[in-house]
C-alpha positions as CSV (number, residue, x, y, z in Angstrom):
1,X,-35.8,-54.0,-9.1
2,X,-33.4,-55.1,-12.2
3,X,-30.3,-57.2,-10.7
4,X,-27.2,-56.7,-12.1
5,X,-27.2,-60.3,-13.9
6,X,-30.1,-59.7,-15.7
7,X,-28.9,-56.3,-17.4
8,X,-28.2,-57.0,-20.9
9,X,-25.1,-55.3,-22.5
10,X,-22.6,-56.5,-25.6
11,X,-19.1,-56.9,-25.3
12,X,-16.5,-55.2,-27.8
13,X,-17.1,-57.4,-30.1
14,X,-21.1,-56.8,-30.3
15,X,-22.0,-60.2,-29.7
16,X,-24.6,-60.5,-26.0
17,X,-22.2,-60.3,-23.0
18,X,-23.6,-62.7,-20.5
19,X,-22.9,-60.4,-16.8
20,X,-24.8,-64.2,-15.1
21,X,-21.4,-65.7,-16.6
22,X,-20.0,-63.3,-13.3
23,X,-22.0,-65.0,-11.0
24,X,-20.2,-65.5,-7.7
25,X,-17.0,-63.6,-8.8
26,X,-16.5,-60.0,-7.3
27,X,-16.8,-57.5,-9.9
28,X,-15.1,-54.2,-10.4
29,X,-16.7,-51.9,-13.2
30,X,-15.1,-49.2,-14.6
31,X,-16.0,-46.6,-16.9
32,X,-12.6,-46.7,-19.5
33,X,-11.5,-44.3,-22.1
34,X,-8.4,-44.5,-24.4
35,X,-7.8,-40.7,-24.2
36,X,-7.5,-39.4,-21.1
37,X,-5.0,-38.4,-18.3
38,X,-6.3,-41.2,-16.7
39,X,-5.7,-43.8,-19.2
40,X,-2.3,-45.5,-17.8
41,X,-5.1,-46.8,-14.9
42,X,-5.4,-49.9,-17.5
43,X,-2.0,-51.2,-16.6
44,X,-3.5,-51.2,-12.7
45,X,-6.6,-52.2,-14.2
46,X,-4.6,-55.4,-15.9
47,X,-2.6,-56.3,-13.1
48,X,-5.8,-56.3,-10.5
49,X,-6.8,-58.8,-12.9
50,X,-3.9,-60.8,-13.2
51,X,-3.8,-61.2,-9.6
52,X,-6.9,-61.6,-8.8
53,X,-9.0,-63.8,-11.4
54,X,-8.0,-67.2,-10.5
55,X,-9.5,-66.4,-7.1
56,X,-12.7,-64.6,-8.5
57,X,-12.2,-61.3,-9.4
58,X,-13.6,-60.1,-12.9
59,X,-12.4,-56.6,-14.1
60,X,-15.1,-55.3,-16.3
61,X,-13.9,-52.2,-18.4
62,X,-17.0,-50.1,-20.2
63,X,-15.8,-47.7,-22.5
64,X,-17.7,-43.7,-22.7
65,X,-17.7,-40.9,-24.6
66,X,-19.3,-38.5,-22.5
67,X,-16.4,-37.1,-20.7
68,X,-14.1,-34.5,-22.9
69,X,-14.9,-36.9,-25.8
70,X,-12.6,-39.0,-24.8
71,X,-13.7,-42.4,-25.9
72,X,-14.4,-41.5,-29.3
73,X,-13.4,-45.0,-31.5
74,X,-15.3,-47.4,-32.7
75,X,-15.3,-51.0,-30.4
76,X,-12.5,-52.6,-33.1
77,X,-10.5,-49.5,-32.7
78,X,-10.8,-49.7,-28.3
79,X,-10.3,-53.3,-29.0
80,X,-7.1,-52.9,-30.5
81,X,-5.8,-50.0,-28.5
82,X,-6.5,-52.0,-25.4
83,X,-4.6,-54.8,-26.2
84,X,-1.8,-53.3,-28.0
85,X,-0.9,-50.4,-25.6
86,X,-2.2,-52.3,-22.4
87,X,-2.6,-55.8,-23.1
88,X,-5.9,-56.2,-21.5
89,X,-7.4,-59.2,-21.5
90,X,-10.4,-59.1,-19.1
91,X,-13.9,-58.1,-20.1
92,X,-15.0,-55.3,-21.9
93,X,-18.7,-54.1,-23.2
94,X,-19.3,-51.6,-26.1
95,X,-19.4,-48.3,-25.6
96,X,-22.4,-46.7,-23.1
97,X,-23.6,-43.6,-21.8
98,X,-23.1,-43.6,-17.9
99,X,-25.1,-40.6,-17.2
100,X,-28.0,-38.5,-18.3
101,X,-31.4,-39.9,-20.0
102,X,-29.8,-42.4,-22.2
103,X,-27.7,-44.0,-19.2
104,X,-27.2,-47.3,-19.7
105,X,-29.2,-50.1,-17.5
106,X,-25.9,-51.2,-16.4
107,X,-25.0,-47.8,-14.4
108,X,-28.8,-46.8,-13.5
109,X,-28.0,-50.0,-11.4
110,X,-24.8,-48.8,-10.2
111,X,-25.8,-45.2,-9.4
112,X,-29.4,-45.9,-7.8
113,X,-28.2,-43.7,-5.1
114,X,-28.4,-41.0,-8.0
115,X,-24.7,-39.6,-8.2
116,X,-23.5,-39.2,-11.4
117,X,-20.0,-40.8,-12.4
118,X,-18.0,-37.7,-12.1
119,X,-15.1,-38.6,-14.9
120,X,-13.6,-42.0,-16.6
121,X,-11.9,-44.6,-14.3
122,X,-15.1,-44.3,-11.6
123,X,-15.2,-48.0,-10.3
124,X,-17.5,-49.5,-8.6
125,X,-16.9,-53.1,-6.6
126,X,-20.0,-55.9,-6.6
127,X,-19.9,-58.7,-4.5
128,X,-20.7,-62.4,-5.5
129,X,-24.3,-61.9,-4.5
130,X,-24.4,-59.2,-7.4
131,X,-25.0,-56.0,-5.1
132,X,-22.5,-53.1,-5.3
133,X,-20.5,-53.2,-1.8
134,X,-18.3,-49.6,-2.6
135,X,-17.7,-47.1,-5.3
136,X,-14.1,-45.5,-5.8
137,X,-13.3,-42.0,-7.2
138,X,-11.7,-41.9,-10.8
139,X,-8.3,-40.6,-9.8
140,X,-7.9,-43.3,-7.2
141,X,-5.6,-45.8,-8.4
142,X,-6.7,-49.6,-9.3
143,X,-4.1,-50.9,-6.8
144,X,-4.5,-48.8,-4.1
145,X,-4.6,-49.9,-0.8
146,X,-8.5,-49.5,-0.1
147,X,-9.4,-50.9,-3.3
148,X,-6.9,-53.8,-3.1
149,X,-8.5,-54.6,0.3
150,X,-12.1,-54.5,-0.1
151,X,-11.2,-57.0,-3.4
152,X,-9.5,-59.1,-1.1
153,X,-12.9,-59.0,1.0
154,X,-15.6,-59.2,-1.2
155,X,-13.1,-62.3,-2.9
């Protein structure tokens, strides 16, 4: 069984991002795009972060094409659009496939139950042991009550 600090992925900027660097820190992945009705979820996304890192909370945004094509730029380009519309500065991987036969190892871990990731902005929380503890629906807002509490939780 692959644990999720073994999976190898690259951040935006292609070089080997290290997920064992997230080792006791709760995690909360989410599939990101830059064009969808969905998008302003990145200032939630941001601020969650903000709050949260200094007591171990890693955001971890993955970018994906697969939904209405609506990841479609190249890493420098989600790089820049990021940081200039959003200011994010937590971690984010290149762009993967979260469903279908070229899913990435990343979300065949997070999915084992087999559901597919219905749209962008699916999150899913792991705890400090690396096992994912609850998985929130796309339109559910970063700083919503339920997810604010089970981060306060799993911190």
């Amino acid at each position: 069984m692959t644990r999720f600090y073994d999976i190898a992925i690259d951040g935006l900027d292609s070089q080997p991002l290290n997920l064992a660097d997230f080792k006791n820190k709760a995690i909360l992945v989410v599939n990101v795009a830059s064009a969808c009705g969905l998008t302003p979820q990145y200032k939630g996304l941001q601020a969650l972060y903000q709050q949260y890192k200094d007591k171990g909370l890693v955001v971890l945004g993955v970018p994906c094409n697969q939904f209405g094509q609506q990841e479609p730029g190249s890493n420098e380009e989600i790089a820049d659009f990021c940081t200039t519309k959003f200011a994010v500065d937590f971690p984010m991987t290149t762009k993967v496939e979260v469903n279908g036969e070229n899913r990435h190892p990343l979300y065949q871990f997070l999915v084992e139950d087999g559901d597919d990731i219905e749209w962008n902005f699916a999150k899913f929380l792991i705890n400090k042991e690396g096992h994912v503890i609850q998985r929130f629906g796309a339109k559910q807002e970063p700083q919503s009550a339920e997810i604010m509490h089970a981060i306060v939780q799993a911190l």
